[in-house]
Every structure is written in C-alpha cells, then in structure tokens.
C-alpha positions in Angstrom: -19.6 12.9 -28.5 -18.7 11.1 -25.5 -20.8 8.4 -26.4 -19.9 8.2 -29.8 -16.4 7.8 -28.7 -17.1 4.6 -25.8 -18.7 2.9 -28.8 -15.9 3.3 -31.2 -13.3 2.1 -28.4 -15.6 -0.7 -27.3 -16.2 -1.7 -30.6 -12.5 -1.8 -31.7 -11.7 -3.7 -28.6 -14.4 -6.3 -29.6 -12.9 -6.9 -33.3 -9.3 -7.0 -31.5 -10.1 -9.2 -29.1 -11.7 -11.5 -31.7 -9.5 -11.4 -34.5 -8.3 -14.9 -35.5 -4.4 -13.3 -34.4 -5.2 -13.7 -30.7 -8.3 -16.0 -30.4 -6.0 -19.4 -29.4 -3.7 -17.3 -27.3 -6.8 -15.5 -24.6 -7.5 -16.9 -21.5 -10.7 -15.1 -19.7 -11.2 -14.8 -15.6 -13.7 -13.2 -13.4 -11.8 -11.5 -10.4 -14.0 -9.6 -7.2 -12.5 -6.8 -4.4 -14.9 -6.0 -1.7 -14.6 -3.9 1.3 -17.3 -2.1 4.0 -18.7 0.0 1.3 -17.5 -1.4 -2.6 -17.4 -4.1 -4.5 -15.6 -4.3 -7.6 -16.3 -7.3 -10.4 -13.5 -7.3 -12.8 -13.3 -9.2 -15.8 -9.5 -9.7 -17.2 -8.8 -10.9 -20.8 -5.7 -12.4 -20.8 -3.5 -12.6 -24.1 -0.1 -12.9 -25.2 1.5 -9.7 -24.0 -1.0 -7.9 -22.5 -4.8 -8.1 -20.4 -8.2 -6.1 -21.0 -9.8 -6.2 -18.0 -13.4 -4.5 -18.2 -14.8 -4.0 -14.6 -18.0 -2.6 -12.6 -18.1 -0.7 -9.5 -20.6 0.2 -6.6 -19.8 2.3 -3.8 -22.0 3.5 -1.3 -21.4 6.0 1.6 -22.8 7.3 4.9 -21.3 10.2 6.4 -22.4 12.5 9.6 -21.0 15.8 10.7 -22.5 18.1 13.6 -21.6 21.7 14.5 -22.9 24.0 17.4 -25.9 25.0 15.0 -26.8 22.0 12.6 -26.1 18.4 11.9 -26.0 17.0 8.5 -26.1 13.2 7.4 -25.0 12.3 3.8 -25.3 9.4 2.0 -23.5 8.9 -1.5 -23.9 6.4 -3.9 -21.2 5.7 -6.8 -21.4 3.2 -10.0 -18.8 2.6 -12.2 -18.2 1.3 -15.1 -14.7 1.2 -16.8 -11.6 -1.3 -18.9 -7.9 -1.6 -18.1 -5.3 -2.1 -20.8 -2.5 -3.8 -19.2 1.0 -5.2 -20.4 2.6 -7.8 -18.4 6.1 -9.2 -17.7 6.9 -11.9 -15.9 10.0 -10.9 -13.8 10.2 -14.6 -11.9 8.4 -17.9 -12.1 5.0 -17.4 -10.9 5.3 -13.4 -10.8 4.5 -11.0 -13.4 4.5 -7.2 -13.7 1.6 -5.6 -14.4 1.3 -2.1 -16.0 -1.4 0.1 -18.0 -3.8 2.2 -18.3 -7.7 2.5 -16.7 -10.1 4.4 -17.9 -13.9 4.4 -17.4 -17.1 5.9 -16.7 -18.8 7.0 -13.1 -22.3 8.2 -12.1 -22.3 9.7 -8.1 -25.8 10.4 -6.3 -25.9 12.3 -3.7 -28.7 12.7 -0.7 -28.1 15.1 2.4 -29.8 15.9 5.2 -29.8 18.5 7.2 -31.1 19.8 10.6 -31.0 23.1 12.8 -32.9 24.0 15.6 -35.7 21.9 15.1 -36.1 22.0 11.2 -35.3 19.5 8.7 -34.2 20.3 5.3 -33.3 18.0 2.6 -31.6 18.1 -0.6 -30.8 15.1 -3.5 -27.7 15.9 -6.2 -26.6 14.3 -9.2 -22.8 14.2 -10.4 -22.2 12.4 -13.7 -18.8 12.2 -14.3 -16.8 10.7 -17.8 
C-alpha cells in the first residue's frame, strides 16, 4: 500500500512538473548540508509560486555508554530518502519566505555491542520507518 501510494505521488509530481503550464517557468539546483555525521543532497525545482525539492540523506552514529557492570558501543546508520513542497514569497529584494511541507522515507540500522565481565555479546537491528 505504501508503495503503491510513493508511486502515485511521484508519478503525479513528474506529469506536474512537466506539463507544458510550468516547463518555461522552472529553474532546477543542486543544494548539499554536511556536518560530523550527515550529509544531505537536495535537489530544489524551482517554479512560479512554489519549489519541489526531492532530497537524500545519510547519517551515521557512534555512541558509548558504560555502567559499573557493562559497557555498550552503538553504531547507527540512517538513509533517507524524501521531497519538500514549498511556497515562496519574496518579503524584500533578494529575500524570500519559504514555507511547506516534507515528507519522506527512512531506513535505520542498528549494531550494538556489548560487554560485562569479560564477555562480549552482540546484537544487529533493523528499523524501517515510512
């Protein structure tokens, strides 16, 4: 069902996007954030009164925590995947307003270790989440 729906929207955004309406009016950009542990590659549509702006995501995470008995290391991994429907105004030369909706798609993995009193245990998860 879930699936059935993504390709309905994505498809519908294709045919909008290409419509003979807006095709002379779209500009198209690549934009990147980064930071110690993501990285984020958007991809903004820009038309008349509003921006799609499909992006993808990886974020990666090492955590530690130790108690009197155990310590545990963590590691997570998150990919994304996702589009933002934006409307714009431009509220003074050279600055706009942007507001919208996001809404996408994210897988998590998960790997923990952990160790007490000598023994090692280890454990590997999976989180999809739509």
């Amino acid at each position: 069902m879930k699936k059935a729906l993504g390709m309905l929207i994505l498809t519908a955004l294709i045919l909008f996007m290409t419509s003979p309406a807006f095709s002379n009016e779209m500009t198209y950009g690549i934009g990147a954030s980064a930071r110690d542990n993501d990285a984020t590659l958007y991809f903004p549509i820009k038309m008349k009164r509003f921006i799609i702006e499909p992006m993808i995501s990886y974020t990666k995470m090492d955590q530690e925590y130790s108690s009197a008995s155990q310590e545990i290391e963590a590691e997570t991994t998150a990919y994304s995947i996702g589009v933002g429907i934006l409307m714009y105004n431009e509220v003074l030369k050279n600055t706009d307003l942007i507001y919208g909706v996001r809404f996408g798609y994210v897988k998590e993995e998960a790997d923990e270790e952990r160790s007490a009193t000598g023994s090692v245990t280890r454990s590997t998860s999976l989180d999809t989440q739509g």
